[in-house]
C-alpha positions in Angstrom: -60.1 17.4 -62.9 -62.0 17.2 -59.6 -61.2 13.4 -59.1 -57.6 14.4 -59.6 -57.6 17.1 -57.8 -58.7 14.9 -55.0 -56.7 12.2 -55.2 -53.4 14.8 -55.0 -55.1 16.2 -51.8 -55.6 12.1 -50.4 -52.0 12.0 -51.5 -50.1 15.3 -49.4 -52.5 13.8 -46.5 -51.1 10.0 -46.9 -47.2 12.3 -47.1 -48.4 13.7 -44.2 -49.7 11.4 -42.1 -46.3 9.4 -43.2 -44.4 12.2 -42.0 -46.0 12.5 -38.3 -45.4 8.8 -38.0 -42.1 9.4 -39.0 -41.4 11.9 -36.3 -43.3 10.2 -33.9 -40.6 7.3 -34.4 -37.5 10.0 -34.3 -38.5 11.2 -31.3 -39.5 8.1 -29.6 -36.0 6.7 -30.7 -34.2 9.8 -29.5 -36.0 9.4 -25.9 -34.9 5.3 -26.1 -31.4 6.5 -27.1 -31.2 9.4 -24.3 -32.4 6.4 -21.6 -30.1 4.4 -22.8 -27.0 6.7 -22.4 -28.5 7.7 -18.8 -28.7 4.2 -18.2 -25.1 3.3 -19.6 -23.7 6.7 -17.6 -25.3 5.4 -14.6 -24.1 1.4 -15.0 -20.3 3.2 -15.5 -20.9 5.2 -12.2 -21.8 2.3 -10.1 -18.8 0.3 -11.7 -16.3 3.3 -10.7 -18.2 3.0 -7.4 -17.0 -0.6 -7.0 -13.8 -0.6 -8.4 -13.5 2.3 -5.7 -15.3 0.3 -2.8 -13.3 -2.6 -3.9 -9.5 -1.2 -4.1 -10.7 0.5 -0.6 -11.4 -3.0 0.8 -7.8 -3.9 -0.9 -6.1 -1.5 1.0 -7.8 -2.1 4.4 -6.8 -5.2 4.2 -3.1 -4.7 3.0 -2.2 -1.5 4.9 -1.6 -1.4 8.8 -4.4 1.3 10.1 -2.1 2.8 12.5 1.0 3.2 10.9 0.1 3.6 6.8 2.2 1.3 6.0 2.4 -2.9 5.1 0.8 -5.1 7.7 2.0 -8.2 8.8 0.0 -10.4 6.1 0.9 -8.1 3.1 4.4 -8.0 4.1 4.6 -11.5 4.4 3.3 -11.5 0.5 5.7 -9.1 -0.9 8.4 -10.6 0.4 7.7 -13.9 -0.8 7.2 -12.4 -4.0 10.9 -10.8 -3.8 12.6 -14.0 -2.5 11.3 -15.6 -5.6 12.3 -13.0 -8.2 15.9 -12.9 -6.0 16.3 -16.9 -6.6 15.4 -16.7 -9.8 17.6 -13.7 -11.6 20.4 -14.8 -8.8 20.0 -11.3 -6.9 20.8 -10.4 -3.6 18.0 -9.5 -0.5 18.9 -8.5 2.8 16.7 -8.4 5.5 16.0 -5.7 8.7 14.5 -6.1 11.3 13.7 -2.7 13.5 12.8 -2.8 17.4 11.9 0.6 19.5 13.9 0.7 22.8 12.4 1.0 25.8 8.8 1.2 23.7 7.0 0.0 26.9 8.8 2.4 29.0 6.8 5.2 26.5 3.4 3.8 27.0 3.8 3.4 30.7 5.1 7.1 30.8 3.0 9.3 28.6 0.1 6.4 27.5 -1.1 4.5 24.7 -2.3 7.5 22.4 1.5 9.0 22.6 2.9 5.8 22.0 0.2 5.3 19.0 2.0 9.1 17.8 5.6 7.5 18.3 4.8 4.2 16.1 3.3 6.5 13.7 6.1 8.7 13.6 8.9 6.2 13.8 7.1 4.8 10.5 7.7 7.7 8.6 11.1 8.3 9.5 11.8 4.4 8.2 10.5 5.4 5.1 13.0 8.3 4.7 15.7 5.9 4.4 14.4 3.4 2.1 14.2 3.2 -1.7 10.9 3.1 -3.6 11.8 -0.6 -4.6 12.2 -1.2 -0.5 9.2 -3.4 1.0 8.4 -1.8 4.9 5.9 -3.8 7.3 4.8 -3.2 10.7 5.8 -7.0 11.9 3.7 -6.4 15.0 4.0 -3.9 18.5 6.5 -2.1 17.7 8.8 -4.0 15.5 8.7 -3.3 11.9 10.5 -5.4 9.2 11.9 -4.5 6.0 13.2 -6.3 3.1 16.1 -4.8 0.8 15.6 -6.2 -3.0 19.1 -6.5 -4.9 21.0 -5.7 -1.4 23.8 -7.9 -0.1 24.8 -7.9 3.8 27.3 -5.3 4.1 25.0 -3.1 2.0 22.1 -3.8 4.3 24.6 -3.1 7.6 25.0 0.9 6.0 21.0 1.2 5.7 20.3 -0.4 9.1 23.6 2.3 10.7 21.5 5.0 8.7 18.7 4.1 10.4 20.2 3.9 13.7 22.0 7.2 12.9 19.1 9.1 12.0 16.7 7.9 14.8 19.7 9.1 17.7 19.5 12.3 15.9 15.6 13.2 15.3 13.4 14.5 17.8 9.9 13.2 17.2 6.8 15.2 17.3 4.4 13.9 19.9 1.4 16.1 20.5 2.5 19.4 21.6 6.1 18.1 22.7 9.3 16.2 21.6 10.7 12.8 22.1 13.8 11.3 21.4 13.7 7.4 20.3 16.5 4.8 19.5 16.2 1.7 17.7 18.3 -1.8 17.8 18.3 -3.1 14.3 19.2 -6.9 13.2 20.3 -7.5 9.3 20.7 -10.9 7.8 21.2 -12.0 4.0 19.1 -14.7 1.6 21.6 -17.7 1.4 21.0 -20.1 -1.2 17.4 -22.2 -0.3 16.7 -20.5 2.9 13.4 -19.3 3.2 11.2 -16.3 4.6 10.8 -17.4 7.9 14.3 -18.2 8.5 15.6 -14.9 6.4 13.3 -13.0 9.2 14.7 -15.7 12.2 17.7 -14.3 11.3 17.6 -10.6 11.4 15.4 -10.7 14.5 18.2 -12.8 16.4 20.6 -10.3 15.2 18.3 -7.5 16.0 18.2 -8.8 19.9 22.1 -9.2 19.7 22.0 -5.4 18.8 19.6 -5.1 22.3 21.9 -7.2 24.1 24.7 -5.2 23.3 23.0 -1.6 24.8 20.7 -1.2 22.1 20.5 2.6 20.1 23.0 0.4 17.4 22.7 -2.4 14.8 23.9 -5.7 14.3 24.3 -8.4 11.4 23.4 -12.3 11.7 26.5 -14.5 12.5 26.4 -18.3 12.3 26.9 -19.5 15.2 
């Protein structure tokens, strides 16, 4: 009875000491599993950081600082991508190209930082007459250019006249005052193989014809 006795007792000890182990393990699987999702929390974290840091470094690099809007480069890329979706579903593209009168006349007058305010402003009121499909770019100074998917001349002549229109008629905030700004404004249409450069040739010699002419009004390409 005694050697029984003992060998249940050497038994419940061996379930014991099975037992400890056993939550020993648990918890030293639950710690492993509890880095682990720290460490996978922390890894997504740093991920988000980059896609952040990354799209950032996009945008910097697409977006014009001054204006919010398309720079040069990015325009130049969206537009090629429109020419090619125009040419290849047979779609029409028109072309604008936007110049502030008398820009240097503002700079000389009131300084740089007001005529920083005015290119800023004049931005936004672009915007107010495009569509969200519309490409915008600040093409350099104070020209901007803008490209008009699915838009055929004459249709491109009534935004560039809104334009025109709605420049004459809006006083821009400029610090603490107000200044009236006009805009001559050049259209031309995608013909057949022509590319960017001469689709933008184009509308800038129209845009000069609109300058020539008294400026504060637009003008479409003509062949010569």
């Amino acid at each position: 009875r005694e050697y029984h006795e003992k060998q249940r007792r050497e038994e419940v000890a061996r379930c014991l000491q099975l037992l400890n182990a056993a939550l020993r393990r648990e918890n030293e699987l639950k710690e492993q599993l509890s880095d682990l999702e720290k460490e996978i929390a922390e890894r997504k974290r740093i991920e988000k950081a980059l896609r952040l840091r990354e799209e950032q470094y996009r945008q910097l690099a697409a977006i014009d600082p001054l204006t919010g809007i398309n720079n040069r480069r990015h325009f130049f890329e969206l537009a090629q991508s429109e020419i090619n979706r125009a040419r290849r579903f047979n779609h029409s593209l028109a072309m604008i190209m936007v110049d502030i009168d008398h820009f240097k006349k503002i700079n000389d007058t009131f300084g740089h930082h007001r005529g920083d305010l005015v290119l800023k402003r004049c931005s936004e009121l672009i915007k107010k007459c495009l569509r969200d499909m519309d490409v915008v770019g600040r093409y350099g100074g104070e020209e901007f250019s803008i490209l008009l998917p699915e838009t055929n001349l004459e249709q491109g002549a009534k935004v560039a006249e809104r334009l025109v229109q709605l420049f004459r008629e809006t006083p821009l905030k400029v610090g603490q005052g107000e200044a009236f700004v006009t805009i001559s404004v050049g259209v031309s249409e995608l013909r057949g193989e022509m590319d960017l450069d001469t689709l933008i040739d184009e509308a800038d010699h129209a845009m000069y014809t609109a300058k020539r002419a008294g400026r504060d009004r637009h003008e479409t390409w003509k062949s010569p």
